[in-house]
C-alpha positions in Angstrom: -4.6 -48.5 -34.5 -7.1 -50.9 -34.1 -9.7 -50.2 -30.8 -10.7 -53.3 -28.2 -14.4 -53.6 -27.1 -14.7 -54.6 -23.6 -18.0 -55.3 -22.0 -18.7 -53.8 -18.5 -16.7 -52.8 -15.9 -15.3 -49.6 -17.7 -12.7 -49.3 -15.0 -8.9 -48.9 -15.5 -5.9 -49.6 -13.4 -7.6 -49.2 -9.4 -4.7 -47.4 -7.9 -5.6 -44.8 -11.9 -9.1 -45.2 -10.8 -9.1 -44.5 -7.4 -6.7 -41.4 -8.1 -9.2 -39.7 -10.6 -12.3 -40.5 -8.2 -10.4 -38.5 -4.8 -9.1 -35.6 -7.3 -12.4 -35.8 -8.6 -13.8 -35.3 -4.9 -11.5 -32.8 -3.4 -12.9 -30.5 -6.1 -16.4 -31.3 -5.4 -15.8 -30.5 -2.0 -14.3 -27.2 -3.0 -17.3 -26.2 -5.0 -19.8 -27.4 -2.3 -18.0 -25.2 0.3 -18.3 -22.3 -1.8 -21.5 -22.8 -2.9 -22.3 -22.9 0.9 -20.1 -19.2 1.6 -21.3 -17.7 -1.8 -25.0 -18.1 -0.5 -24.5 -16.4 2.4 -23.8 -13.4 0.5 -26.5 -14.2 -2.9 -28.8 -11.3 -3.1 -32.4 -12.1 -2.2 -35.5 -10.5 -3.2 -36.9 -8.0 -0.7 -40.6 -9.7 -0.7 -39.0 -12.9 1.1 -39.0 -13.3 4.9 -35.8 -15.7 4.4 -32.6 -14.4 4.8 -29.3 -15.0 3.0 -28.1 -16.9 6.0 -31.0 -19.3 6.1 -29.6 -19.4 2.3 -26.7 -20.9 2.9 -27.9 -23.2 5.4 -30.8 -24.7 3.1 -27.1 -25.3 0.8 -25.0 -27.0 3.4 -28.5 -29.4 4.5 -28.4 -30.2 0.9 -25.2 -31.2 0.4 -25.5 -33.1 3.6 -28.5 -35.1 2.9 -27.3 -35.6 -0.6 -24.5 -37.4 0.6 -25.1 -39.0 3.1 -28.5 -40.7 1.4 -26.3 -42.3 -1.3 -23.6 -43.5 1.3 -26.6 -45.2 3.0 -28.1 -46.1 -0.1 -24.9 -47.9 -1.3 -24.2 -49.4 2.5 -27.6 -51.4 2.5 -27.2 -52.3 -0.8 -23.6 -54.0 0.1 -25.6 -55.6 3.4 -27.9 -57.1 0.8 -25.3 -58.2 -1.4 -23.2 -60.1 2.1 -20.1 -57.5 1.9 -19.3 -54.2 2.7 -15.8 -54.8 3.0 -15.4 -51.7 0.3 -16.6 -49.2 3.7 -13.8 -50.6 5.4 -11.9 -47.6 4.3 -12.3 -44.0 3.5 -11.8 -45.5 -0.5 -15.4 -47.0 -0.3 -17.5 -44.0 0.7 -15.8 -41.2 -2.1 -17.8 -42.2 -5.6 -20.9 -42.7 -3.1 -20.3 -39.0 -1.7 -19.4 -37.7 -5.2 -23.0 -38.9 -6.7 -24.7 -37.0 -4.1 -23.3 -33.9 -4.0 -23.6 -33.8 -8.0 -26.8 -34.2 -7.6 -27.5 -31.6 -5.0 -25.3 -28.9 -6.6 -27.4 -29.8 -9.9 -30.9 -28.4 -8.2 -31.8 -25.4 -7.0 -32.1 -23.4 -3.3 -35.7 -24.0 -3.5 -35.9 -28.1 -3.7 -37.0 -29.4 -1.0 -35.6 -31.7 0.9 -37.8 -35.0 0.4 -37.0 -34.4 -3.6 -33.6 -34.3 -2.8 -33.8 -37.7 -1.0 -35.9 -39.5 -3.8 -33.3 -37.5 -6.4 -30.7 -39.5 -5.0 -32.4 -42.8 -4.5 -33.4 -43.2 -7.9 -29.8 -41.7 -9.2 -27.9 -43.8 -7.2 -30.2 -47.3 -7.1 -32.1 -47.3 -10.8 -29.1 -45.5 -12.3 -26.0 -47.1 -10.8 -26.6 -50.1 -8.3 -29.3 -51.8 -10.5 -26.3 -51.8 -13.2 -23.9 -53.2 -11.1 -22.1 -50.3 -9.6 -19.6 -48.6 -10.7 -18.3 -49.1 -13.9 -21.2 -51.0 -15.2 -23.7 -48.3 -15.4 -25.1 -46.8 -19.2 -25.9 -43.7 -17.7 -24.5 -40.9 -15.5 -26.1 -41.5 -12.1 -26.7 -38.4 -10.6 -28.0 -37.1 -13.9 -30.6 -39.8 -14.1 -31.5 -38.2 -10.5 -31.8 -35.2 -11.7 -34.0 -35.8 -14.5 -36.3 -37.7 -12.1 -36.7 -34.5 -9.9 -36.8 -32.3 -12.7 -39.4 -34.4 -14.3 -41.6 -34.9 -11.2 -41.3 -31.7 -9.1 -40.6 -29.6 -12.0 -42.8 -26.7 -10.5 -41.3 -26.8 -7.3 -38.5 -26.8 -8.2 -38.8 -23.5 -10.7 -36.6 -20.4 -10.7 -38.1 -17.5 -12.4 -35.7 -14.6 -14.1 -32.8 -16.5 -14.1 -30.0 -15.4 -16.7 -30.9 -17.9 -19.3 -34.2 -17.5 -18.8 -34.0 -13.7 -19.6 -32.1 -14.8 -22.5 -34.6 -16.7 -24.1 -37.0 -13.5 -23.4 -34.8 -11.8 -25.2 -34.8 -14.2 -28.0 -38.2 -13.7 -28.3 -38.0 -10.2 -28.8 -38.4 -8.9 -25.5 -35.9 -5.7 -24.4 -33.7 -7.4 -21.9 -30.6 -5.4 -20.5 -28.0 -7.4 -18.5 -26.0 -4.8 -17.4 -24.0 -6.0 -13.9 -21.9 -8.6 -15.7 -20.0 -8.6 -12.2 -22.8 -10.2 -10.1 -22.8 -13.0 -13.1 -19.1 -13.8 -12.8 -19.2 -14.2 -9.2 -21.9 -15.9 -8.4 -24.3 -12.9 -6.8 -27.4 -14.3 -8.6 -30.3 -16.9 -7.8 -29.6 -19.7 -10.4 -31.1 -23.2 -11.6 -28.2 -25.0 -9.4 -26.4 -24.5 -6.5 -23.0 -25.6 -7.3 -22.8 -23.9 -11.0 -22.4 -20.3 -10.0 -19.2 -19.6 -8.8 -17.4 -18.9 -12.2 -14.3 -18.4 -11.2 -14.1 -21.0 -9.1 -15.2 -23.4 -11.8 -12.7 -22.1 -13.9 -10.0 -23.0 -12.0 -11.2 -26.5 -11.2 -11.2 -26.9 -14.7 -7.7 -26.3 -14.9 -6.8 -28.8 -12.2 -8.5 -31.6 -13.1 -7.4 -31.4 -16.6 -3.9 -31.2 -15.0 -4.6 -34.5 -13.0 -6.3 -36.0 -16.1 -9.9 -36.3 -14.5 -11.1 -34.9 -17.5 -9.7 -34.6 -21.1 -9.7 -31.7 -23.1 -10.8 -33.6 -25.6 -14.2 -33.4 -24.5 -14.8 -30.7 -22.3 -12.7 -28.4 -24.4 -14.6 -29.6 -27.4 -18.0 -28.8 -25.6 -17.0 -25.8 -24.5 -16.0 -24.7 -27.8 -18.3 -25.9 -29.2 -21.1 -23.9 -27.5 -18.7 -20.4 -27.8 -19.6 -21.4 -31.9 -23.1 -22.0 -31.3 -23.9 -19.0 -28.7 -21.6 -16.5 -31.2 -23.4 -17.9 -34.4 -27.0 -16.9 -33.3 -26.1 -14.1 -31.0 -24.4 -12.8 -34.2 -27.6 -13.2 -36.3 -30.1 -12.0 -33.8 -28.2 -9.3 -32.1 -25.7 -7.4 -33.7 -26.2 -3.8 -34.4 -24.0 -2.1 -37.1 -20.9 -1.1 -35.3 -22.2 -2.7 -31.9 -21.2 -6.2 -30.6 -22.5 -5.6 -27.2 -25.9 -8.0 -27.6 -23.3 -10.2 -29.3 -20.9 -10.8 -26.6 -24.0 -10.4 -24.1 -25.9 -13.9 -25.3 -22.2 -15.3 -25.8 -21.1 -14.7 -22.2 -24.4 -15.7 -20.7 -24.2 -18.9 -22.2 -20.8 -19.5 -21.4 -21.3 -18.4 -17.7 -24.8 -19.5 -16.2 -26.7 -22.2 -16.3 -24.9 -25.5 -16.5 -22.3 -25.6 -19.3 -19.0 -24.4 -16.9 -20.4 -27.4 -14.1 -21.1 -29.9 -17.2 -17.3 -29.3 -18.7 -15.9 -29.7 -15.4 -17.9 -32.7 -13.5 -20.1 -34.4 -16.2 -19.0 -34.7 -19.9 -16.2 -36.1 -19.2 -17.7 -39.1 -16.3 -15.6 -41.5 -17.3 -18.2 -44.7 -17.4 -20.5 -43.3 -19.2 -18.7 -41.4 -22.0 -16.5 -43.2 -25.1 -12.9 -44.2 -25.3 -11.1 -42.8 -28.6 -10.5 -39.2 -29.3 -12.4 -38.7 -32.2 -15.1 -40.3 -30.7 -15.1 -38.3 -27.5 -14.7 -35.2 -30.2 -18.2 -36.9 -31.8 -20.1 -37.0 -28.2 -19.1 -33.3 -27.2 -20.5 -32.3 -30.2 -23.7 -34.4 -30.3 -24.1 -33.0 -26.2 -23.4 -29.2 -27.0 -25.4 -29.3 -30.0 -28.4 -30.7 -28.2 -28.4 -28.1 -25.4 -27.8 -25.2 -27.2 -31.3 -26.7 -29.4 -33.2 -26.6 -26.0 -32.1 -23.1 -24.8 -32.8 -21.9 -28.1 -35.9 -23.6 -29.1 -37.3 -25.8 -26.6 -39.5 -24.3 -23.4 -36.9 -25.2 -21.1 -33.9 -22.6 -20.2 -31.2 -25.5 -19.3 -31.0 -28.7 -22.2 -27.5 -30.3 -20.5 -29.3 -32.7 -18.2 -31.0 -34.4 -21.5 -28.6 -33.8 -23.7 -25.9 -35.6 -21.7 -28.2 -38.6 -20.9 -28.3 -38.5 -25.0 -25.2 -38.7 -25.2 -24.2 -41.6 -22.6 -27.5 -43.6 -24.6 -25.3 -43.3 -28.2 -22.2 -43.9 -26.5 -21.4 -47.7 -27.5 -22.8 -46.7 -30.8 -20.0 -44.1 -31.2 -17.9 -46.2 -30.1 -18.5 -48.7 -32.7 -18.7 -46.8 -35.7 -14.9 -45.5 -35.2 -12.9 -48.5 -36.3 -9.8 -46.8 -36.5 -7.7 -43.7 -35.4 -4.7 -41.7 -37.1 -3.8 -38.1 -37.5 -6.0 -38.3 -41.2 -9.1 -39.4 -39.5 -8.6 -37.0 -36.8 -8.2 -33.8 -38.9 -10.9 -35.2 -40.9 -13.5 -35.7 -38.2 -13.0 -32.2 -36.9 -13.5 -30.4 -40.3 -16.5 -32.1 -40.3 -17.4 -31.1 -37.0 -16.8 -28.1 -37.1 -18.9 -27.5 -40.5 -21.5 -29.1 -39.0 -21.6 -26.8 -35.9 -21.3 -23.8 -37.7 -24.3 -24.5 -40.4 -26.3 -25.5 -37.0 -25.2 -22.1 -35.8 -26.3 -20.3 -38.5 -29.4 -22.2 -39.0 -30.8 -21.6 -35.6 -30.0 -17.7 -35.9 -32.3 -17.4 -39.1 -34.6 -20.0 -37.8 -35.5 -17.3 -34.7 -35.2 -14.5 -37.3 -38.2 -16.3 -39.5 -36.2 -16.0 -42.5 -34.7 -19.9 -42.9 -37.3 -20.6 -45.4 -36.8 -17.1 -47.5 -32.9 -18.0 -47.7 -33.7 -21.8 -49.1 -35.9 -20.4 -51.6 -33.7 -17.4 -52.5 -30.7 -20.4 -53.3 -33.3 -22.4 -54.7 -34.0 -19.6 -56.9 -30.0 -19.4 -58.1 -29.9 -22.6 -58.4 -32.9 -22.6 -60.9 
């Protein structure tokens, strides 16, 4: 099989195109409407005046203002350009809605509202528009807003005690106990995003829009297995007691559950545009993503890596793409043998590299060797 390059727009059939992109936003709507009702019923901390009510309002202004900046982001920038005959229809104003409500759902309760606003500009205008729009852009749009947020309101936009962030305590050899697994399944729990709680939920979404074809398995099932390896592997290492797997499955579940890696499998390793074409290569870039956020939460100062890692990922995208010259059942087993070596020696690695002891096992099978 021999693979076609084509230069920008990375769009398909419209009628394909447009049917992925309203799938795609009826289950963004979904999760911003329960993000919305979950808040009303979140926990908060009894040393706030707010209440959960006020909660789930700050959610719903949000998701408003996210979308409804990018809409009018896009509209002016269709004035400029002499048409805005692609408004003349519902049709025009999904991918505009879907960018901002990504980028909402990706921050947290606390952001407020002006960072959400300039979240959005720069997501939608230096990450899309000045591209060309829609199928022309390198990288994910409303990731490249949320960097810019993240980046330049980091510290107000900072949520302390959060699951992963207890994790990494742990790592570091603090005595954490995560013992209402419940509240972390449904949602009950202040987290870095909005939209990324509501497991369940996510879960199910997942399903659909793999029925649909929004996403491919390919790559969101390789990420996600990918990080089961990765979280298992140094959970293994760091907290398994003889005959007790509970630290284990702890750090395993965490990972899978919270922070982003259930809202990244569903609405942004598989984005289309910005991700390759073949299966192996798509097999490659879930890797390479996975890899590079389980690195951060491991041993980096920030809790979340998926943000980065994805951008990553988009950047060595044509490069991937490249690279594979051709595809066939040999070259697929092959590439995911080597995959999955690869992820397991990084698994292992980073377990003894947190235990201290990486150095002590290269010089014990230097010593064999020898």
């Amino acid at each position: 099989m021999e693979f076609i390059t084509k230069k920008p727009p990375i769009v398909g059939n419209s009628q394909r195109t447009y049917k992925r992109s309203i799938n795609l936003h009826f289950a963004l709507l979904i999760v911003a409407i329960a993000a919305v009702i979950l808040k009303a019923y979140t926990k908060v901390p009894e040393t706030v005046t707010y209440t959960a009510l006020d909660q789930s309002f700050k959610v719903f202004l949000m998701l408003a203002v996210g979308a409804f900046t990018s809409v009018v982001i896009e509209l002016f920038y269709s004035l400029s350009e002499g048409s805005t005959k692609k408004f003349d229809s519902y049709k025009g104003f999904v991918d505009p809605i879907n960018t901002g409500l990504i980028i909402a759902l990706l921050l947290p309760t606390i952001t407020p509202i002006y960072v959400l606003i300039l979240a959005v500009i720069v997501g939608v205008y230096a990450g899309k528009l000045v591209f060309g729009g829609y199928g022309y852009y390198i990288f994910n749009p409303a990731l490249v807003g949320v960097l810019f947020a993240n980046l330049s309101f980091g510290s107000q936009l900072t949520v302390t005690n959060t699951p992963l962030m207890l994790l990494k305590r742990a790592l570091g050899g603090e005595t954490i106990s995560f013992t209402n697994m419940t509240d972390l399944f449904v949602g009950n729990y202040d987290a870095l995003a909005i939209g990324t709680t509501s497991v369940i939920l996510l879960c199910v979404i997942f399903i659909y829009l793999l029925i649909t074809r929004v996403i491919d398995i390919r790559t969101s099932g390789t990420f996600l297995l990918t990080v089961l390896i990765m979280s298992f592997g140094v959970g293994f290492i760091n907290f398994y007691v003889e005959g007790n797997m509970s630290g284990v499955f702890d750090y395993v579940v965490i990972n899978m559950i919270t922070g982003f890696t259930l809202f990244a499998a569903v609405f942004l390793v598989s984005e289309s545009v910005s991700s390759p074409t073949s299966r192996e290569t798509k097999m490659i870039y879930a890797v390479v993503i996975a890899t590079l956020m389980m690195l951060v939460r491991v041993l980096g100062s920030q809790p979340e890596g998926v943000v980065f890692a994805i951008l990553f990922g988009n950047m060595i995208t044509p490069f991937i793409n490249r690279t594979v010259k051709r595809s066939d059942n040999k070259t697929l087993l092959k590439t995911s043998l080597i995959l999955l070596f690869t992820v397991l020696f990084i698994s292992i690695s980073l377990g003894f590299i947190l235990q201290s002891e990486l150095i002590d096992i290269f010089a014990s099978i230097g010593g064999a060797l020898l």
